[in-house]
C-alpha positions, 0 to 999 in steps of 0.5 A: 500500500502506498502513503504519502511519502512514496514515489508511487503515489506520484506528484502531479507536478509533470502533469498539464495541470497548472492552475496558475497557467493562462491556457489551464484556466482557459481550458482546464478539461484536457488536463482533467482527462489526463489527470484521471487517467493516471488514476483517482488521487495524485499529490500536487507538490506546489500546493501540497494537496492530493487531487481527486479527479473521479466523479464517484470519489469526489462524490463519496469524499464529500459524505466521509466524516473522515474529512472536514472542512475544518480540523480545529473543532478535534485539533489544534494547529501544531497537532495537525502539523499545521502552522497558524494564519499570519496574525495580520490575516486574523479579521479574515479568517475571524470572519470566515471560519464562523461560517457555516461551510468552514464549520463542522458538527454540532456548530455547523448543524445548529447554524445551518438548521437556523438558515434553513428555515429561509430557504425551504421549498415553500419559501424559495417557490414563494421568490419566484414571482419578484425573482422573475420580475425582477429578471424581466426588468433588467433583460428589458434595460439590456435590449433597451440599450441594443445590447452590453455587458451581460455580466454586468447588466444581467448575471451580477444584479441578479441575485445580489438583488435577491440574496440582499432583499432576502437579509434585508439589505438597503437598496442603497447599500448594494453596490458595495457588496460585490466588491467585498465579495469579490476580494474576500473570495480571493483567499479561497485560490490556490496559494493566494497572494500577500496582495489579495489577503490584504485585500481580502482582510480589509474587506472583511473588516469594512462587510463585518462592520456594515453588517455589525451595524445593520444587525443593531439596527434590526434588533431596534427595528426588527423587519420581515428579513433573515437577518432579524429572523436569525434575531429573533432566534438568538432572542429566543434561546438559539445559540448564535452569537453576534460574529456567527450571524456576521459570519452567516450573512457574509457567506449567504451573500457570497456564496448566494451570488457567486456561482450564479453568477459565473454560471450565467456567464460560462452559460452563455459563453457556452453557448455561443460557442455551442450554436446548434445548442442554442438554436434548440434552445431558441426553438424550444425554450421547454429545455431552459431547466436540462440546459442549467443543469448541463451548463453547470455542469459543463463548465463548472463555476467552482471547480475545486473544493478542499478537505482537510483529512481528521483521519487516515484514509485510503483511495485506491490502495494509497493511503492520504494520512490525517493532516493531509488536504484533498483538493476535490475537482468538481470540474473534473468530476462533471466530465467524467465518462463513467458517469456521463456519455461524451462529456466534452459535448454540451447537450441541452437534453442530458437527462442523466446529470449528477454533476456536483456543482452544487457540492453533496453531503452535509455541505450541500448547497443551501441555496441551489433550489434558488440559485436554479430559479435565478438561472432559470429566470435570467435564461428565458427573460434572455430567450424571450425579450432577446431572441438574437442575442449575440456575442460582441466581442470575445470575453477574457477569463479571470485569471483565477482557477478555482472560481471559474468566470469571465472579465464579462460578456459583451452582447449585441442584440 
């Protein structure tokens, strides 16, 4: 049996897998083949990780107990053989690990039995009205002004505007929360930059000051939204304290926009590139919920997902010690041929579609029901109103690997 330290558990680092290389990130699928060819785990020596590229693995390590997103709930760092965050980065992680995705049983289940509360089917059902009014007013500016920026105009207001009404943030305070959120999400690439942490710490300071303020506000002033619902809960005997609702409302509206957000974008880039797809998709707008589905899947907005290991594990006769940290390829996962015929092809009529995009086990998405409304929504408003919606000029990727996306997506009607 092999461990970490043999050669047979193979570095990557021969490998065309380079998350820091523009070619890589423009087209990430090539290397994922080769990658899961060689096997279903491989040590990446740049980051120290172990990469899972096959979809019934990283399906199966999302539900192990074994793994964690955090350890610090069973060890401290130096008994992982884990050095501290730099004490400058501490309002970042403050923030971050209070949230319910970097925790773990029982604080991640009583926090995410709170939320929970907001987003059962009947609750999301009851947004889809506004959701797809609000769709229909912004595709309506678009055609307006004979086209523009579909991420823009489009894919980013979206559900900022949702997830913001849900918490009950001010109109007038919007604008301020893509930024934020942009610069935090930074520190979740691969071996971030000094650079982006600062940018990443102070956003954390000024989003947990605003949302410091708005959580007095609502408990002088409690309204219909989640926040003073998560007020009302503390009140009430719940136990969550001041920095976990912080931390909660961070990541709602993170998490709550970001993907949906990219997946409009790589969508439609898909589909541009893809015009048989779209010209059936025109024809028959019947297929407008396979074709989120398949478009999540075939370019994945988060394609990577880490793990740390509590305790040892083995893959396929390789043992990953505790201490260790599984990166999970969602996007390698999503074209994987075991689980999906021709995975290099989009096809909008793919009923069999387990992708992973969403995540799985007790981390799942809380939000997918009202992320695949948005999708959805956007999707056919654009259908509708734009029915010869077309590519302007040929968009650029973010540099960055893990959160997939565009720069932005000119359009012409």
């Amino acid at each position: 049996m092999a461990r970490a330290s043999d050669p047979a558990s193979g570095p990557a680092s021969d490998l065309a897998f380079d998350p820091w290389d523009p070619d890589f990130v423009a087209d990430p699928y090539p290397a994922y083949a080769e990658l899961r060819a060689l096997g279903r785990v491989r040590y990446f020596e740049p980051t120290n990780q172990w990469l899972v590229p096959h979809h019934a693995d990283v399906s199966a390590l999302l539900r192990d107990r074994r793994l964690g997103r955090t350890y610090q709930h069973r060890f401290t760092h130096e008994d992982f053989g884990r050095t501290a965050p730099p004490a400058e980065h501490e309002p970042f992680h403050t923030l971050n690990d209070h949230g319910m995705l970097d925790l773990e049983p029982p604080d991640h289940t009583r926090i995410r039995r709170l939320v929970s509360k907001a987003f059962t089917p009947r609750t999301v059902e009851q947004l889809k009205p506004y959701v797809r009014e609000l769709a229909g007013e912004l595709v309506a500016a678009l055609v307006e002004d004979g086209g523009g920026d579909l991420l823009a105009d489009v894919a980013e207001p979206l559900p900022v505007a949702v997830i913001a009404e849900m918490l009950g943030i001010p109109e007038s305070d919007r604008a301020q929360l893509r930024p934020w959120s942009a610069d935090i999400c930074g520190m979740y690439e691969l071996s971030p930059s000094e650079e982006t942490a600062k940018r990443a710490v102070r956003a954390s300071v000024e989003f947990s000051e605003y949302l410091r303020d708005l959580i007095a506000h609502r408990r002088a002033e409690p309204g219909e939204d989640l926040i003073s619902g998560l007020i009302a809960a503390y009140d009430e005997g719940d136990r969550l304290t001041e920095q976990e609702m912080i931390s909660t409302c961070v990541l709602l509206l993170n998490a709550g926009h970001e993907a949906t957000v990219n997946a409009t974008v790589n969508g439609w880039w898909a589909l541009f590139r893809n015009p048989d797809q779209l010209a059936a998709l025109r024809a028959d707008h019947s297929l407008v919920p396979t074709a989120v589905e398949e478009l999540m899947r075939y370019d994945t907005p988060l394609q990577l997902f880490e793990r740390w290991v509590l305790d040892d594990i083995e893959i396929d006769g390789t043992t990953v010690p505790r201490g260790a940290e599984i990166a999970m390829l969602f996007g390698s996962a999503n074209h994987d041929p075991a689980v999906f015929a021709d995975p290099e092809k989009l096809d909008l009529t793919r009923r069999e579609n387990p992708h992973i995009s969403f995540s799985a086990g007790i981390h799942y998405c809380i939000g997918a029901p009202l992320a695949r409304i948005e999708l959805a929504a956007s999707m056919t408003a654009l259908l509708e109103q734009a029915p010869t919606l077309a590519l302007a000029t040929e968009p650029t990727r973010k540099p960055n690997f893990v959160i997939r996306g565009l720069d932005g997506l000119a359009v012409e009607i």
